[in-house]
N, C-alpha and C positions, 0 to 999 in steps of 0.2 A: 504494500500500500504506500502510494506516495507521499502520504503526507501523515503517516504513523507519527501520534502524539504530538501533532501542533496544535495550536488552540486555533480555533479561528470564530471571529464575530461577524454576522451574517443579519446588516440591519434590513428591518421591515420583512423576516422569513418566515411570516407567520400564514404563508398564501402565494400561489402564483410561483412567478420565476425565484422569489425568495426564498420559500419552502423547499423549490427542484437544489437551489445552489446549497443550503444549506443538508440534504439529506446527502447528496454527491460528494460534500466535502467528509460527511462522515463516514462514507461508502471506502474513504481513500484515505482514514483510519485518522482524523481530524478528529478533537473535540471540537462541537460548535456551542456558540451561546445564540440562542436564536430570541432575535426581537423583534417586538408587536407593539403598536398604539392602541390599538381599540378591536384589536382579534383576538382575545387570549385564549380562544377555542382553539382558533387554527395555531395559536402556539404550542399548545398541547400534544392537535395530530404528528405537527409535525417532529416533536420529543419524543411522542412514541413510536413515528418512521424512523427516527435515529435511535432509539433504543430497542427494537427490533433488528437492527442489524445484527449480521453474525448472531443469529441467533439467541440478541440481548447481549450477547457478553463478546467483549472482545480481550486478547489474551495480551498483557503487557506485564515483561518482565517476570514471565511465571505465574500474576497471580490474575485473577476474573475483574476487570476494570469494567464495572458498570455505569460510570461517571461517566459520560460520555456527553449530554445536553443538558444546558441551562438555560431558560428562559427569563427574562427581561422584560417589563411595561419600561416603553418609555420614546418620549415625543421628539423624533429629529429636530423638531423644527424650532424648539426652547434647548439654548445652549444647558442650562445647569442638569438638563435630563440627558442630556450625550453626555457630558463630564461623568453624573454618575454610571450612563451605561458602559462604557469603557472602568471606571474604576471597580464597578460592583462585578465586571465579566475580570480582572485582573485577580481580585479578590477570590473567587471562586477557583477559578482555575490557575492562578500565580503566573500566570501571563498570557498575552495574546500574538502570536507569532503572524497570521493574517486578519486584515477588517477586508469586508468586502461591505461597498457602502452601496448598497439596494434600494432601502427605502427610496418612495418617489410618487407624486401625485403629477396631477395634469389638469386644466378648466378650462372650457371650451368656453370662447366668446372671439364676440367680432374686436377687433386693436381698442378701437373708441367706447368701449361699454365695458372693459376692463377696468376692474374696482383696486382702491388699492388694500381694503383686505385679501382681494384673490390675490394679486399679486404677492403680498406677503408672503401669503399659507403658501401660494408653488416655489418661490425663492428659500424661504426661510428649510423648507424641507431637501427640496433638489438641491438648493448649494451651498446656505451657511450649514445645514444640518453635514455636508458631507465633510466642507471645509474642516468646522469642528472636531469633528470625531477622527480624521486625518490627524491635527494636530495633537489631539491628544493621545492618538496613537503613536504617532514620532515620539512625541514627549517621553512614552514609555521605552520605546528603545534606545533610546537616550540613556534613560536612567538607567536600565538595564546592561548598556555592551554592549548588543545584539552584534550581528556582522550580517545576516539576514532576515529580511521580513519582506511581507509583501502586501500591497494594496492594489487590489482592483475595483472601480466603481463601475455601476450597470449604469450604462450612460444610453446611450440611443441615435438610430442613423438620424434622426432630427439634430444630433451638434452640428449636423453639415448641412442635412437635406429641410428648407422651408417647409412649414406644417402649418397651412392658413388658419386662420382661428383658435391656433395654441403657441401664441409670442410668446408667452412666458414662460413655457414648459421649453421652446427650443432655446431660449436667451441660459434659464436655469442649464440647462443642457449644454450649452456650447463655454457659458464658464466653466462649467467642469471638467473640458475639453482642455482649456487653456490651463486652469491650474493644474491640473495632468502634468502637461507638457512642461508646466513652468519646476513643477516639483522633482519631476525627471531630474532634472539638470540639480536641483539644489542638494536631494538627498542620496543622491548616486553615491558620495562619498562617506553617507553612512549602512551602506549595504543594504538599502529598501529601495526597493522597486514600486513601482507605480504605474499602471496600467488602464486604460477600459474598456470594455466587451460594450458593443455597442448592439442590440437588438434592434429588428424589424419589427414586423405584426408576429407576434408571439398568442398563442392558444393560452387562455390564462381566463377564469371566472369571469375572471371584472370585462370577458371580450363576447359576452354569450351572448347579447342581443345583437353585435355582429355574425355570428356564429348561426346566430337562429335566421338569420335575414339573407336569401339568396341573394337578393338584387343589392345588398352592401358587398358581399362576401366575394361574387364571381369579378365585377369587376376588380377587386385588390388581387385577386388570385394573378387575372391578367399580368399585372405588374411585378408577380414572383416568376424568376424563371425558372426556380425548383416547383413552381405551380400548387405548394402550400404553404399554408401556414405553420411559422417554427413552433415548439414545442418547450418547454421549461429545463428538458435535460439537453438540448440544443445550447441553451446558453450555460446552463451550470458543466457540462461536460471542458467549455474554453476557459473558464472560471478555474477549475481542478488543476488546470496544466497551467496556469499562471499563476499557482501559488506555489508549485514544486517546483525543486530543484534542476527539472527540463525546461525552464523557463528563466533560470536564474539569470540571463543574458541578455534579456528583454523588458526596456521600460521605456516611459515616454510614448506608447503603441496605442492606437484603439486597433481595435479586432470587431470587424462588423462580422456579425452574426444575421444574416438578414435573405438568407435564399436568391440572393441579385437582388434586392429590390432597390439601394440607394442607386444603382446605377442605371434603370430603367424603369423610376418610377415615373407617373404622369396623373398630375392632380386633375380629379373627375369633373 
């Protein structure tokens, strides 16, 4: 398993592509701490997808390490709840080796009828939440030594590709693009990398009234030229290999995940 006995924090995994990345990372023998705002059912299921594995018990060291998932309330988008969700997931598990920063909201409006509490809610979550919890992940490998770690955030072919009536979800998006790039270069010389897996239309709950609608669905299909829709272990499988050691050599990268569709899409 590649990633036998790291820790890794897997925000908003309480559902959707959160949940696929965070079962994946434990498949490849990761402790994860899995975090929710306002799902703490689906934090559960997904504890007990990870505590299912192997059979419940995975074997470290000779003895049956059950400890495998912890779960987390707490609101990307209010700095003092990422501070304690980093320190309470440190706490539990004595450190965090990957953050993969997932949480992420979206609100649809036309540019001019854009409120500035939505603007908040999609900023405050999509990029101080992500900024935040980056830095206080550094902070611990800092403190710690470390000479490896790794950060991937789930970012979106929107940092690049215009998504009309969601500027603030592509604006959120394409800073986190940038501060990517920018952190590449700053924390190279403390052995973290930094990356992000960039998703298309991904098969996920929150996509079923697309899902249930032919006449939404065929047309987007058109615009994939694998001809579907990605899936949850589509992005959590690129997620896995960018926090192992076969990765150790790449940062500063997005990695689109998206069936072709940034490069032959055509808004309807």
């Amino acid at each position: 398993m590649k990633l036998n006995e790291k820790v890794a924090l897997v925000t908003g995994s309480s559902g959707g592509i959160g949940q696929g990345i965070a079962i994946r990372l434990a498949q490849e023998g990761a402790k994860v701490v899995v975090n929710y705002r306002s799902n703490p059912e689906g934090a559960e299921q997904t504890l007990k997808a990870i505590n299912e594995i192997g059979g419940n018990c995975l074997m470290a060291d000779g003895f049956c390490d059950r400890d495998r998932g912890y779960s987390i309330g707490a609101d990307l988008g209010m700095v003092d709840d990422v501070r304690r969700l980093v320190a309470e997931s440190i706490e539990h598990f004595g450190t965090i080796d990957i953050l993969v920063n997932n949480a992420g909201i979206e609100k649809h409006s036309d540019f001019w009828d854009i409120t500035e509490q939505d603007f908040d809610a999609v900023m405050n979550i999509n990029f101080k939440g992500v900024f935040f919890a980056t830095q206080f992940f550094v902070k611990h490998q800092i403190d710690t030594g470390k000479n490896r770690a790794s950060i991937i955030n789930i970012s979106s072919v929107h940092e690049e590709l215009p998504f009309p009536h969601f500027t603030t979800y592509c604006a959120s998006k394409g800073a986190v693009k940038m501060m990517m790039r920018n952190l590449a270069v700053e924390l190279g010389r403390l052995g973290i990398t930094i990356n992000n897996v960039a998703p298309g239309a991904i098969e996920t709950p929150i996509n079923q009234q697309l899902l249930n609608n032919p006449a939404q669905l065929q047309p987007l299909l058109k615009n994939i030229p694998l001809g579907r829709l990605g899936k949850p272990d589509d992005i959590a499988a690129v997620v896995a290999f960018l926090a192992s050691d076969d990765a150790r050599y790449i940062t500063g990268s997005t990695v689109v995940v998206d069936g072709g569709l940034l490069w032959n899409y055509q808004e309807q």
